[in-house]
Backbone as XML, in Angstrom:
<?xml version="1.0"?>
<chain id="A" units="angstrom">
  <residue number="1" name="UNK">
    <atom name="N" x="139.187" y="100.359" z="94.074"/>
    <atom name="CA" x="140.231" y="99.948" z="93.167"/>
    <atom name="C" x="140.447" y="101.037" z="92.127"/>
  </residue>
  <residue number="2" name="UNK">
    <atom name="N" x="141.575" y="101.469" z="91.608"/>
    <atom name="CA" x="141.538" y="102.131" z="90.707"/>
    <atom name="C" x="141.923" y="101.728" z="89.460"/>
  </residue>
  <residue number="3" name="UNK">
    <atom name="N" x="141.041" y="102.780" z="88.691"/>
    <atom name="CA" x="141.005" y="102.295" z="87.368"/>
    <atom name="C" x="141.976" y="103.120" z="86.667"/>
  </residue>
  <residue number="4" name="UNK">
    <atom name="N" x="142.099" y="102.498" z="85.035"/>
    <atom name="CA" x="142.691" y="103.838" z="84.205"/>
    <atom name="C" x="142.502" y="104.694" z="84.034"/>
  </residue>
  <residue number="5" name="UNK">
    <atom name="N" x="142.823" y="106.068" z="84.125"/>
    <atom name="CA" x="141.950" y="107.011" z="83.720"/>
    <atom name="C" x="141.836" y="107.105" z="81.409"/>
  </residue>
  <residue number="6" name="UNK">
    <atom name="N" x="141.389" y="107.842" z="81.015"/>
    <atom name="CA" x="141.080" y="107.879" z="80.093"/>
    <atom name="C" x="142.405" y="107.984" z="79.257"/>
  </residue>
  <residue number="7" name="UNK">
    <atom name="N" x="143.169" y="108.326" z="79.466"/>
    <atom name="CA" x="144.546" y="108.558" z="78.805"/>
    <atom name="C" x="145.008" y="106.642" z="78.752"/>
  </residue>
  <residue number="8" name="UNK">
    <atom name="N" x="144.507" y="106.030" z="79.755"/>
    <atom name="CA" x="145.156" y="104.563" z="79.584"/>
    <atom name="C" x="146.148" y="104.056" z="80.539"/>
  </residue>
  <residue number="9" name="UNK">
    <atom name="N" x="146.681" y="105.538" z="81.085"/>
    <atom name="CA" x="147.952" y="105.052" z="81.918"/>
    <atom name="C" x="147.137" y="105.248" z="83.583"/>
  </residue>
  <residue number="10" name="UNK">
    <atom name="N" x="147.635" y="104.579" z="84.260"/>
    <atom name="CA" x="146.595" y="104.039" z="85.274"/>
    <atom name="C" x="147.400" y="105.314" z="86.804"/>
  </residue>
  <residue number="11" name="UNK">
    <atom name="N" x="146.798" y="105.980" z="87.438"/>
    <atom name="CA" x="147.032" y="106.724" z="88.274"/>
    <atom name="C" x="147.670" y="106.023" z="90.091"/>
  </residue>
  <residue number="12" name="UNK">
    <atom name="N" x="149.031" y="106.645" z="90.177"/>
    <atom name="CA" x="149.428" y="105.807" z="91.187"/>
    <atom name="C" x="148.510" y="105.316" z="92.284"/>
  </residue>
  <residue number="13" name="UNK">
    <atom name="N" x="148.809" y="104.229" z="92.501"/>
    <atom name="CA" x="148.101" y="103.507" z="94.247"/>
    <atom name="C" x="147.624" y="104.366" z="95.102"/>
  </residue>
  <residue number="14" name="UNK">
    <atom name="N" x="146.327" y="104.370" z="94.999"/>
    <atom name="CA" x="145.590" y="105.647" z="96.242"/>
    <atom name="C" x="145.422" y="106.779" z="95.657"/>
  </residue>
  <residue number="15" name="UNK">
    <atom name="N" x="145.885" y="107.185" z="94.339"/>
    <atom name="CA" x="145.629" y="108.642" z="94.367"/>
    <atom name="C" x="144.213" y="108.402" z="93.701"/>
  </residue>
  <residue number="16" name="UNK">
    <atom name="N" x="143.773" y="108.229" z="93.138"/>
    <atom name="CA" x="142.169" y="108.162" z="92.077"/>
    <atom name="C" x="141.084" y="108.347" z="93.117"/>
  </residue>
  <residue number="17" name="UNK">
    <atom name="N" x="140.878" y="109.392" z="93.205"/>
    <atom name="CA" x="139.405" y="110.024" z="94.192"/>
    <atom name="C" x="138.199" y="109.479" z="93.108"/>
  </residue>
  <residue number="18" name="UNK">
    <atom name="N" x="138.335" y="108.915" z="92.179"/>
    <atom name="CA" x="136.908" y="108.895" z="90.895"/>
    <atom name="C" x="137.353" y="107.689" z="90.391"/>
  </residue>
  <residue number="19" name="UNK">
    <atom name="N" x="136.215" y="106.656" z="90.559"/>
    <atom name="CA" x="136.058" y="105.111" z="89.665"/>
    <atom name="C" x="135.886" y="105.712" z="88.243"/>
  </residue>
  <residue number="20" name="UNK">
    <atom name="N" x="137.356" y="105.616" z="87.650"/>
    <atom name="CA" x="136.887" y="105.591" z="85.746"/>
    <atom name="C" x="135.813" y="105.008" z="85.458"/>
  </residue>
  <residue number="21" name="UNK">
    <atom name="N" x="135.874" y="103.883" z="85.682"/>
    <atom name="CA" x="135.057" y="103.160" z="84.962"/>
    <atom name="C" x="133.571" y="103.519" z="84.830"/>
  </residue>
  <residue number="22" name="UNK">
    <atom name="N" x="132.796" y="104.238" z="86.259"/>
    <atom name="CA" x="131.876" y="104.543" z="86.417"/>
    <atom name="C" x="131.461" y="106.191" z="85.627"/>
  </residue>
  <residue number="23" name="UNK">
    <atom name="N" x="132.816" y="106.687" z="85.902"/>
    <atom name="CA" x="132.698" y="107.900" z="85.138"/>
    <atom name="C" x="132.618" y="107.944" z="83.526"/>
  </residue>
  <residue number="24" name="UNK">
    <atom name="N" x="133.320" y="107.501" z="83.388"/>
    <atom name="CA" x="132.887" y="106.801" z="81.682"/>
    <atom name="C" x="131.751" y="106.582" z="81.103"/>
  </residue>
  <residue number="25" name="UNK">
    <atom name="N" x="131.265" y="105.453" z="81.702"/>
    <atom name="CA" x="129.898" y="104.947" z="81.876"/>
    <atom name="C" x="128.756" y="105.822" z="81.388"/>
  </residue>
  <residue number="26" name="UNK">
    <atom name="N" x="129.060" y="107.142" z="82.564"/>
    <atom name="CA" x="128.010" y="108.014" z="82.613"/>
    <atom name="C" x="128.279" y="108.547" z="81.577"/>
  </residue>
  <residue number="27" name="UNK">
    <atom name="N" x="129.745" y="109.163" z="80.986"/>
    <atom name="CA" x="129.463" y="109.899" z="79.897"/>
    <atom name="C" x="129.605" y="109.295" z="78.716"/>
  </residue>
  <residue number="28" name="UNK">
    <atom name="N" x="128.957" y="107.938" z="78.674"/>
    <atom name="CA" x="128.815" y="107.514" z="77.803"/>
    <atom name="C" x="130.523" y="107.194" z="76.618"/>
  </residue>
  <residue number="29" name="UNK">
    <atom name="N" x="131.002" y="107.076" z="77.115"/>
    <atom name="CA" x="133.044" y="107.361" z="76.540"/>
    <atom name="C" x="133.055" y="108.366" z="76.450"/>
  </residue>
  <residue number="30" name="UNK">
    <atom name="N" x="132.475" y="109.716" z="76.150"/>
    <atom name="CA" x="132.663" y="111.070" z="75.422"/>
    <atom name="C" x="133.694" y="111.774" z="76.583"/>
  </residue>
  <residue number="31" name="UNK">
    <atom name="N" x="135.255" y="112.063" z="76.070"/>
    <atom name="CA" x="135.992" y="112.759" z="77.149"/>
    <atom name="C" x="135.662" y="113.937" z="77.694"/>
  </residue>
  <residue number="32" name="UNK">
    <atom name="N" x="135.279" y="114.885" z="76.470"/>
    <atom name="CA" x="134.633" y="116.062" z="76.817"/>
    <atom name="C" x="133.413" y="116.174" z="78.176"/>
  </residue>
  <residue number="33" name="UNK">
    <atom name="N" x="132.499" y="115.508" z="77.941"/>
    <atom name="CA" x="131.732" y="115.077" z="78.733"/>
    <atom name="C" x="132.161" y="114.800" z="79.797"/>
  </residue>
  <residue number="34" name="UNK">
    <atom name="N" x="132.452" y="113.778" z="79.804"/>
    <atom name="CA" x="133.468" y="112.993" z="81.350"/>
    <atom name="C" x="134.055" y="113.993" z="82.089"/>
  </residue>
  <residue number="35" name="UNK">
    <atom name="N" x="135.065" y="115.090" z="81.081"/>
    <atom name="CA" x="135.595" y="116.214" z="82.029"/>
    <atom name="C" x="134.369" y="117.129" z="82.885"/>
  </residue>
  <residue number="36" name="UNK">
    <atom name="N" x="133.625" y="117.291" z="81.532"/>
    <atom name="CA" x="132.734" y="118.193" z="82.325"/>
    <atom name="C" x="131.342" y="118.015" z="83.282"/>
  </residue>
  <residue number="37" name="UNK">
    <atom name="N" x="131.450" y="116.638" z="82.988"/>
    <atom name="CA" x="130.380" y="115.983" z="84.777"/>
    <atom name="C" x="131.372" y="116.106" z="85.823"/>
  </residue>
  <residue number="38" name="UNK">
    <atom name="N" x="132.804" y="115.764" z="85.535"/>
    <atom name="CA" x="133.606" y="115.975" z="86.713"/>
    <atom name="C" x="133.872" y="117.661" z="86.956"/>
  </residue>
  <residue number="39" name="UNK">
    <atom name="N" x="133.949" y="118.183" z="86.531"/>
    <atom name="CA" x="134.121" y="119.633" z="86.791"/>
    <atom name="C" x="133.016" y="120.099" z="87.694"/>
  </residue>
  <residue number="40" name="UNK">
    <atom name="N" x="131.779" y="119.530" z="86.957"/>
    <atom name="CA" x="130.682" y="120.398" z="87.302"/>
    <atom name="C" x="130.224" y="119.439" z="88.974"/>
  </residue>
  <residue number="41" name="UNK">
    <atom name="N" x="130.839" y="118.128" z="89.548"/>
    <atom name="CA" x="130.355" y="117.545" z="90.749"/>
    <atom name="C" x="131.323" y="118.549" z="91.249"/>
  </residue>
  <residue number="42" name="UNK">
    <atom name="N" x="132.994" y="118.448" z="90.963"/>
    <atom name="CA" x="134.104" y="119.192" z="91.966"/>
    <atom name="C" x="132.897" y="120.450" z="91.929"/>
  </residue>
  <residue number="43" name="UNK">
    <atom name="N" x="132.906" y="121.349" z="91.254"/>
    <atom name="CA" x="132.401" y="122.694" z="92.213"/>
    <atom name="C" x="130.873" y="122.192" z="93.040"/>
  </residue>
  <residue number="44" name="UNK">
    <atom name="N" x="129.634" y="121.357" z="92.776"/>
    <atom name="CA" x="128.849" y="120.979" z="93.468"/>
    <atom name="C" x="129.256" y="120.445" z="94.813"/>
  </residue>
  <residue number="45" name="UNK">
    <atom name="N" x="130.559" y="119.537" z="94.796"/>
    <atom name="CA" x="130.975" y="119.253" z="95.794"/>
    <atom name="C" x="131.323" y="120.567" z="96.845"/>
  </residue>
  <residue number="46" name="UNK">
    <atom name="N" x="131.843" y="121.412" z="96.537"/>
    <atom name="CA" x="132.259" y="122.435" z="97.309"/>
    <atom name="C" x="131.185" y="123.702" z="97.926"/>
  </residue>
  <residue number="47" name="UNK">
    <atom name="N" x="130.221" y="123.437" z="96.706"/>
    <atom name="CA" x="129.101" y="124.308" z="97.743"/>
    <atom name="C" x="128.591" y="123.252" z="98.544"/>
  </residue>
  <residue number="48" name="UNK">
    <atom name="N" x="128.801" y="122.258" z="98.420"/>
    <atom name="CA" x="127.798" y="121.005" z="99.332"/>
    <atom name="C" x="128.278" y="121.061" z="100.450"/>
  </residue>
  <residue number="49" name="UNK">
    <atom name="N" x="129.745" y="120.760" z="100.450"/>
    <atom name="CA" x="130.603" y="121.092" z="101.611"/>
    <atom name="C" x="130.240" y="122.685" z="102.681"/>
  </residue>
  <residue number="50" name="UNK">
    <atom name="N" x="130.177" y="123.293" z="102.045"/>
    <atom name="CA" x="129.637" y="124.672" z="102.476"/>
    <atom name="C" x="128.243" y="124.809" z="103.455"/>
  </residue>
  <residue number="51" name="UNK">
    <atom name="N" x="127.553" y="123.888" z="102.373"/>
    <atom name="CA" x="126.022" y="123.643" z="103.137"/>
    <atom name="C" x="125.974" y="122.970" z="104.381"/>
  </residue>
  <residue number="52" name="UNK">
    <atom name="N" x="126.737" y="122.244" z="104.352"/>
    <atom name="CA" x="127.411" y="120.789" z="105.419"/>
    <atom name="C" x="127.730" y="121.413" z="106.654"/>
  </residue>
  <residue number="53" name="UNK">
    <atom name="N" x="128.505" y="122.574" z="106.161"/>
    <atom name="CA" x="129.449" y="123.046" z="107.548"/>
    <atom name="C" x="128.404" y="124.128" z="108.303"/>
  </residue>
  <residue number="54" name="UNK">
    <atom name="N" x="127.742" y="124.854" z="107.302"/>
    <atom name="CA" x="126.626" y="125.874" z="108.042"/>
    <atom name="C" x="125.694" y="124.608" z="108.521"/>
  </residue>
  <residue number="55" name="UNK">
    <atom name="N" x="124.805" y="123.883" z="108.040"/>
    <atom name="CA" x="123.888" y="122.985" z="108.660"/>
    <atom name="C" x="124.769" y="122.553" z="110.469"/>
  </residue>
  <residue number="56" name="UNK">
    <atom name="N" x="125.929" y="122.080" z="110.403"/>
    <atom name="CA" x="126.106" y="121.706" z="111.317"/>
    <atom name="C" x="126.456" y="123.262" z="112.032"/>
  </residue>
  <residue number="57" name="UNK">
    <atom name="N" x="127.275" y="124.144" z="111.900"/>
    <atom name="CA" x="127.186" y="124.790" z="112.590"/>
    <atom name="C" x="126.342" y="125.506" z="113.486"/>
  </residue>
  <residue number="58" name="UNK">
    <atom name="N" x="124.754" y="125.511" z="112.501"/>
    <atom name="CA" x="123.649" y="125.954" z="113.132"/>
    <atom name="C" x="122.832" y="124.434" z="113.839"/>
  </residue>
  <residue number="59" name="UNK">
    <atom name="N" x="123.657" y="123.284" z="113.782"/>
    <atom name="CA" x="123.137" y="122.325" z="114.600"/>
    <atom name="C" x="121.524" y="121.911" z="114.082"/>
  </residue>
  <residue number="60" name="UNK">
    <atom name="N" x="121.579" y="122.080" z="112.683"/>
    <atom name="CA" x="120.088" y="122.043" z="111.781"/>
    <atom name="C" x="120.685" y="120.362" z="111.320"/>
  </residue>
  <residue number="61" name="UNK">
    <atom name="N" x="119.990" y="119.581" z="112.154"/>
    <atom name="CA" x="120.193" y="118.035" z="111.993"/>
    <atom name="C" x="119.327" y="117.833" z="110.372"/>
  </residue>
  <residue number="62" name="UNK">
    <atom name="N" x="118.279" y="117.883" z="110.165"/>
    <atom name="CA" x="117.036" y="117.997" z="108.928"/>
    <atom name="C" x="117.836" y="118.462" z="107.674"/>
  </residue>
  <residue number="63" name="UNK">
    <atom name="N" x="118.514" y="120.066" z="108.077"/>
    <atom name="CA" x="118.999" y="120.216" z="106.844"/>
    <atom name="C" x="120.740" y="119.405" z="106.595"/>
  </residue>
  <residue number="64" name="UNK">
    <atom name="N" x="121.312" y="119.019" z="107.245"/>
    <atom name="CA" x="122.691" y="118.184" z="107.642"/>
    <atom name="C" x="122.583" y="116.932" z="106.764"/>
  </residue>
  <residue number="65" name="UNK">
    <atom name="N" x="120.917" y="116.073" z="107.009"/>
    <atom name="CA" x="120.934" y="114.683" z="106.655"/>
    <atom name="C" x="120.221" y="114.978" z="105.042"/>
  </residue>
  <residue number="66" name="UNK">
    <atom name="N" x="119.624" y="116.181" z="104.672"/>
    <atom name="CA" x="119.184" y="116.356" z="103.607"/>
    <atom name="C" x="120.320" y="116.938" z="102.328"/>
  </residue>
  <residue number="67" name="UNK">
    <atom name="N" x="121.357" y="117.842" z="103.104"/>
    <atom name="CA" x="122.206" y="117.960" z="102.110"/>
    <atom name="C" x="123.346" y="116.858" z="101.814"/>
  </residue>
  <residue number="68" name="UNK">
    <atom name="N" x="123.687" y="115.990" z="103.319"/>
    <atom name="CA" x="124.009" y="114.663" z="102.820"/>
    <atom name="C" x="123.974" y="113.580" z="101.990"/>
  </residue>
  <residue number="69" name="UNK">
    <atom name="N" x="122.627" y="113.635" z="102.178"/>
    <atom name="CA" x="122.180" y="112.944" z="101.343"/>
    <atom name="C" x="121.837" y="112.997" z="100.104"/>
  </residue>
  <residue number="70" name="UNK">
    <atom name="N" x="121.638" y="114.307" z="99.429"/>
    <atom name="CA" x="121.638" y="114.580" z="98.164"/>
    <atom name="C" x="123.205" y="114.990" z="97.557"/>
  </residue>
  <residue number="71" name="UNK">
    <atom name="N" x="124.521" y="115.102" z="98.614"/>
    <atom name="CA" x="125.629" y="114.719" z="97.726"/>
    <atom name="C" x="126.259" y="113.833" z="97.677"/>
  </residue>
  <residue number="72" name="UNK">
    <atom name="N" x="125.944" y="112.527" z="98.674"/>
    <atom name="CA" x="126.156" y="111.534" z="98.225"/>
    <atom name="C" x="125.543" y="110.569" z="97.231"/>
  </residue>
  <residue number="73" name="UNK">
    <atom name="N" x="124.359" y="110.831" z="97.155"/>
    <atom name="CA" x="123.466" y="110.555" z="95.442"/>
    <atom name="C" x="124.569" y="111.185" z="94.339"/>
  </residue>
  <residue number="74" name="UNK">
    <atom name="N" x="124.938" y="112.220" z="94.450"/>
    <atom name="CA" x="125.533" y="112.513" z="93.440"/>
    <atom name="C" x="127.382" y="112.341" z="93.541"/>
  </residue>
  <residue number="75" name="UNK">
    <atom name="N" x="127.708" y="112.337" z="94.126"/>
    <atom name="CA" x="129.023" y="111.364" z="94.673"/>
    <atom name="C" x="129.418" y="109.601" z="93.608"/>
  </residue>
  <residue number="76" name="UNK">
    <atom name="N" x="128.036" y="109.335" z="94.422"/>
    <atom name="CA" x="128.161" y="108.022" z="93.311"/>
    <atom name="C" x="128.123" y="107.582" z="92.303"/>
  </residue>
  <residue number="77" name="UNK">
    <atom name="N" x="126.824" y="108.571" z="91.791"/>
    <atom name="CA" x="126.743" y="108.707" z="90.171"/>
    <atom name="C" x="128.068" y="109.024" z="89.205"/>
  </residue>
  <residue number="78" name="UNK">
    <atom name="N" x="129.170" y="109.743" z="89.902"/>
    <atom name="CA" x="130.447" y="110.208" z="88.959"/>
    <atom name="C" x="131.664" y="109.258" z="89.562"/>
  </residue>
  <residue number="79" name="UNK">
    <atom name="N" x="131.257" y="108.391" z="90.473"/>
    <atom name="CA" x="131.934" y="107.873" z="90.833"/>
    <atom name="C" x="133.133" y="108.026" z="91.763"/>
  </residue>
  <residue number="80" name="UNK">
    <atom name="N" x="133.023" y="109.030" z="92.476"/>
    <atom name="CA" x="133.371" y="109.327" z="93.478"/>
    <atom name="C" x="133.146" y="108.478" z="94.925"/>
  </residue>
  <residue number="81" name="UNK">
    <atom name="N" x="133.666" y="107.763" z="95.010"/>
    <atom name="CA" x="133.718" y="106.595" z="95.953"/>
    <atom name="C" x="133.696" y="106.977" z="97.378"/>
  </residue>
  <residue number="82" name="UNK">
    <atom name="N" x="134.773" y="107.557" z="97.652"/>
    <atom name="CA" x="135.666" y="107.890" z="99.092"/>
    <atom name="C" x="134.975" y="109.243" z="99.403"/>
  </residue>
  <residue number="83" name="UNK">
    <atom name="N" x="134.360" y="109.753" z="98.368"/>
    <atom name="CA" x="133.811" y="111.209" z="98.939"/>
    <atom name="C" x="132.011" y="110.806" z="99.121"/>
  </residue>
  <residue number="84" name="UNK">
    <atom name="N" x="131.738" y="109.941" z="99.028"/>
    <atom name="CA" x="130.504" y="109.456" z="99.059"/>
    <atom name="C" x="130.535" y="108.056" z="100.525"/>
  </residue>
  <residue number="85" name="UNK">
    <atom name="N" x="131.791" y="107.472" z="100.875"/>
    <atom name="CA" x="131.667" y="106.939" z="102.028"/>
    <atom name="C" x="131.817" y="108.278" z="103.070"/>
  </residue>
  <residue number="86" name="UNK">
    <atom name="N" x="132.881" y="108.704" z="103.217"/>
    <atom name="CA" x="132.651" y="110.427" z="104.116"/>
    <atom name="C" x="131.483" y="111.029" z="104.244"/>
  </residue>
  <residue number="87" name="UNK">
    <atom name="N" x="130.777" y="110.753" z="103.125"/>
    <atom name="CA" x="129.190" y="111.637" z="103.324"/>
    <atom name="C" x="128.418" y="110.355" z="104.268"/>
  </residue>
  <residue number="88" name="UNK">
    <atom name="N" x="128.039" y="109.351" z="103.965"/>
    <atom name="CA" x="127.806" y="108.395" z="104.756"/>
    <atom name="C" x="128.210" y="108.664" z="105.799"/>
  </residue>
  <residue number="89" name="UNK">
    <atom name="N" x="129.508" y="108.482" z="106.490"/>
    <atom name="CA" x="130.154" y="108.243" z="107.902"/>
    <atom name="C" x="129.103" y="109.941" z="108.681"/>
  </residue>
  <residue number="90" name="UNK">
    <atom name="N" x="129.168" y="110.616" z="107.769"/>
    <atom name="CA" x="128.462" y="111.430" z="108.190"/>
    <atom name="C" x="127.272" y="111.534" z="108.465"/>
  </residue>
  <residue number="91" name="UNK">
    <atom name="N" x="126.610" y="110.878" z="107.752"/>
    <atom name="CA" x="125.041" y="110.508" z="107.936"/>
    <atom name="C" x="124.322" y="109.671" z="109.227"/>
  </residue>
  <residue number="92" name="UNK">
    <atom name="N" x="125.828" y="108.813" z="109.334"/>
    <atom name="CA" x="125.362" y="107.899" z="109.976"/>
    <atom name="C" x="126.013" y="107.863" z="111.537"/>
  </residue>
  <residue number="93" name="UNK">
    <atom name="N" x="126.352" y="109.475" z="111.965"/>
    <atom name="CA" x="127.025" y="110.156" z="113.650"/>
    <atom name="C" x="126.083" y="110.299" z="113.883"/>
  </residue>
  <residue number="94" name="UNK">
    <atom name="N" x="125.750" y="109.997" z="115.318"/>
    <atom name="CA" x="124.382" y="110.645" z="116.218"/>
    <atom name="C" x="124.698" y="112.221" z="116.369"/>
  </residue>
  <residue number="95" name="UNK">
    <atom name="N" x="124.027" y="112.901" z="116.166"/>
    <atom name="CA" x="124.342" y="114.251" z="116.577"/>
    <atom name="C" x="124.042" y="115.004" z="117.674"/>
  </residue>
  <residue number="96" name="UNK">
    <atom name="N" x="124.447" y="115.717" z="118.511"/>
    <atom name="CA" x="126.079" y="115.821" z="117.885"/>
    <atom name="C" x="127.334" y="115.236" z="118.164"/>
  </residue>
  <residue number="97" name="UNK">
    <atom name="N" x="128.124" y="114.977" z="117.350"/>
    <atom name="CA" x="129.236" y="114.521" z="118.037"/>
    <atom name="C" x="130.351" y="114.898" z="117.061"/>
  </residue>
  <residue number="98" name="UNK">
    <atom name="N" x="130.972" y="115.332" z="118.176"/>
    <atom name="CA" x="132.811" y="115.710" z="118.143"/>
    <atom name="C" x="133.230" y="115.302" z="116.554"/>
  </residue>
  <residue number="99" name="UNK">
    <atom name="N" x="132.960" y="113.837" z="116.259"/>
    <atom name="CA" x="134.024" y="113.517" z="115.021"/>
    <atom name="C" x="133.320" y="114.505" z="113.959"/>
  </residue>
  <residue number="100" name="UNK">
    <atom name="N" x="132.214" y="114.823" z="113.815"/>
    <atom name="CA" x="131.232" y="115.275" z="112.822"/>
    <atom name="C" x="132.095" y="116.395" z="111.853"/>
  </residue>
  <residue number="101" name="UNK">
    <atom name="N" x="133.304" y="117.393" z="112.382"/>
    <atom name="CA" x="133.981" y="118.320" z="112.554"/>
    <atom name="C" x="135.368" y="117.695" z="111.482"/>
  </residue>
  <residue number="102" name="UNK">
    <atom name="N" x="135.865" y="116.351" z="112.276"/>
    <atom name="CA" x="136.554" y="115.701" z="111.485"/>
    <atom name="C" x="136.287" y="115.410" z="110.352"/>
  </residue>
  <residue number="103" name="UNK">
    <atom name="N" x="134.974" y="114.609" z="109.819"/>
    <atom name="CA" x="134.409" y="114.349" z="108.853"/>
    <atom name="C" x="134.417" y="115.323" z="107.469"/>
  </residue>
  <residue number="104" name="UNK">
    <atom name="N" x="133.851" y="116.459" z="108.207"/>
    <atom name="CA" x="133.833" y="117.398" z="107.236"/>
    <atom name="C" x="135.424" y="118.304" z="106.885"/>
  </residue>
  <residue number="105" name="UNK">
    <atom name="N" x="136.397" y="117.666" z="107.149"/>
    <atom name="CA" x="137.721" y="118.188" z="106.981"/>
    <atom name="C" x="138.070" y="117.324" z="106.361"/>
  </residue>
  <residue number="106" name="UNK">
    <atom name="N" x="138.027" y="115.930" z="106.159"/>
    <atom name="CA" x="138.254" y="114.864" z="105.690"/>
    <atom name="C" x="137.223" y="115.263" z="103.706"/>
  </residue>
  <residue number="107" name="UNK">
    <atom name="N" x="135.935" y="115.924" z="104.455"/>
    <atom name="CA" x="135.615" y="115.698" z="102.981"/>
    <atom name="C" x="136.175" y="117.026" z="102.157"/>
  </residue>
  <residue number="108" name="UNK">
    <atom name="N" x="137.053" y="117.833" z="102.800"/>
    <atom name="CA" x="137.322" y="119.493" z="102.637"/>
    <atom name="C" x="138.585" y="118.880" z="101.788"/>
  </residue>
  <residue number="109" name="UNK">
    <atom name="N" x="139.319" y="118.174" z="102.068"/>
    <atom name="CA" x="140.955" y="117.366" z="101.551"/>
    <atom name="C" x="140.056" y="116.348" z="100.849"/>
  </residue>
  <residue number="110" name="UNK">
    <atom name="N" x="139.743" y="115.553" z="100.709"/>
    <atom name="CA" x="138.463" y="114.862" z="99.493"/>
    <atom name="C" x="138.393" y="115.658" z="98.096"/>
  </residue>
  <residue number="111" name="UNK">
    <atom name="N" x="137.645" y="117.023" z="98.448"/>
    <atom name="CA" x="137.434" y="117.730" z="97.377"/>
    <atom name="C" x="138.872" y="118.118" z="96.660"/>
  </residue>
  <residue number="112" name="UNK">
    <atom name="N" x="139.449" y="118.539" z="97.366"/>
    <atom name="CA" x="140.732" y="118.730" z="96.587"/>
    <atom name="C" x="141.477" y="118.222" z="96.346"/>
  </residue>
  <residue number="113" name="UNK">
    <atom name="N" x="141.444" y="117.072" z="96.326"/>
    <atom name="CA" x="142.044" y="115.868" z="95.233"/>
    <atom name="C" x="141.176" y="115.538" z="94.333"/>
  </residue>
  <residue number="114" name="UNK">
    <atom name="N" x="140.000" y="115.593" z="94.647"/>
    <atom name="CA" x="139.322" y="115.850" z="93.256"/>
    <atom name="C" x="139.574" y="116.752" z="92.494"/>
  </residue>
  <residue number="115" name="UNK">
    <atom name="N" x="139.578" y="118.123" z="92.732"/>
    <atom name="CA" x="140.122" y="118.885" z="92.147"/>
    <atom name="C" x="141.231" y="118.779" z="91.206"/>
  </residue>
  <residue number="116" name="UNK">
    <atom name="N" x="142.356" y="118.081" z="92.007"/>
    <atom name="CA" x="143.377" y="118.201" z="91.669"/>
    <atom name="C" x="143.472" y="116.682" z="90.492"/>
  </residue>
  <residue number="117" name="UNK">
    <atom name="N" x="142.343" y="115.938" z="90.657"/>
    <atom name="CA" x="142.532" y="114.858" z="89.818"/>
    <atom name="C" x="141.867" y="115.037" z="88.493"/>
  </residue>
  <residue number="118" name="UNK">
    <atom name="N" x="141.133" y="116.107" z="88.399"/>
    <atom name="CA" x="140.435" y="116.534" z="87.370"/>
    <atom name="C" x="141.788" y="116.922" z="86.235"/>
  </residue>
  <residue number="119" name="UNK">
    <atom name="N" x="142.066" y="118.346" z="86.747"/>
    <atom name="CA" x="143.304" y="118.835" z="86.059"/>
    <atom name="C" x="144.276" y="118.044" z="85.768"/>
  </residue>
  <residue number="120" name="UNK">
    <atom name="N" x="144.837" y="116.784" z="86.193"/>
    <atom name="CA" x="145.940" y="116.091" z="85.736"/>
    <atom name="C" x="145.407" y="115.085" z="84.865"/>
  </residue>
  <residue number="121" name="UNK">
    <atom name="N" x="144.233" y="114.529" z="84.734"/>
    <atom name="CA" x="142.881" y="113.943" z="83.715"/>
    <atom name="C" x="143.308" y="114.665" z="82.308"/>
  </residue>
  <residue number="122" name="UNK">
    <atom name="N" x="143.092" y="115.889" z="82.599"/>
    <atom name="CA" x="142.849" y="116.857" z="81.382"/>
    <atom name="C" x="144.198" y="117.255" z="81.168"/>
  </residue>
  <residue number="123" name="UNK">
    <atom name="N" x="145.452" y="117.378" z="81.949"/>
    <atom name="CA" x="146.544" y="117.562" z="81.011"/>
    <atom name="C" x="147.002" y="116.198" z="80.497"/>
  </residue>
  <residue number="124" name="UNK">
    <atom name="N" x="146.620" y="115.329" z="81.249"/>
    <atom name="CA" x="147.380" y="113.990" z="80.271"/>
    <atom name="C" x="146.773" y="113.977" z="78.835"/>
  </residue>
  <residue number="125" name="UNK">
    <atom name="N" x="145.336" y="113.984" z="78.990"/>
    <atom name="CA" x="144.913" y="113.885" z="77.646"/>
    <atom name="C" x="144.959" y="114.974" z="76.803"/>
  </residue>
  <residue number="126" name="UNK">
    <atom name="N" x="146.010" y="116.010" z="77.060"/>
    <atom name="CA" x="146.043" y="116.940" z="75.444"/>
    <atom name="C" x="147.200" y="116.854" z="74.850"/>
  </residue>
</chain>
């Protein structure tokens, strides 16, 4: 479900890659903050993604379910919902298989709406 973002005005149907509410939470209301746990998962997200695609490429199942699993721990914590079920769906392919490829393209367009939801966060509120 999406929430308001911090500005108050609530982000169209489907676009909100990040539960406000949870993100808040964490930073305690502080906007500053809030921006910058989200800043700092978007680029974590993207080396994670990175790790994701070499693990599978080298078919290293151990390191695949270990970097999974430590960005979907952190997925949830900022509230990143949809990029933390993708890490799941991923966790949970027998390997190997075909969709695994999909998955990680799915979380490649993930990140960059995060991205892109960060920056429109931060111009509403100045």
């Amino acid at each position: 479900m999406d929430q308001p973002c911090h500005s108050g005005r609530k982000p169209a149907a489907g676009t909100a890659p990040v539960n406000e509410t949870t993100l808040q939470h964490l930073a305690g209301g502080d906007r500053s903050l809030r921006d910058d746990l989200l800043q700092r998962f978007v680029e974590s997200a993207s080396d994670d993604i990175g790790s994701l695609a070499a693990s599978l490429a080298a078919t290293d199942i151990q390191a695949l379910i270990h970097a999974t699993h430590r960005a979907r721990g952190a997925s949830l914590m900022v509230g990143a919902e949809h990029f933390a079920a993708l890490l799941d769906q991923l966790q949970r392919q027998p390997a190997p298989a075909p969709q695994l490829q999909g998955i990680l393209e799915a979380l490649r367009a993930e990140a960059e709406k995060l991205e892109r939801y960060l920056e429109q966060t931060r111009s509403a509120a100045r």
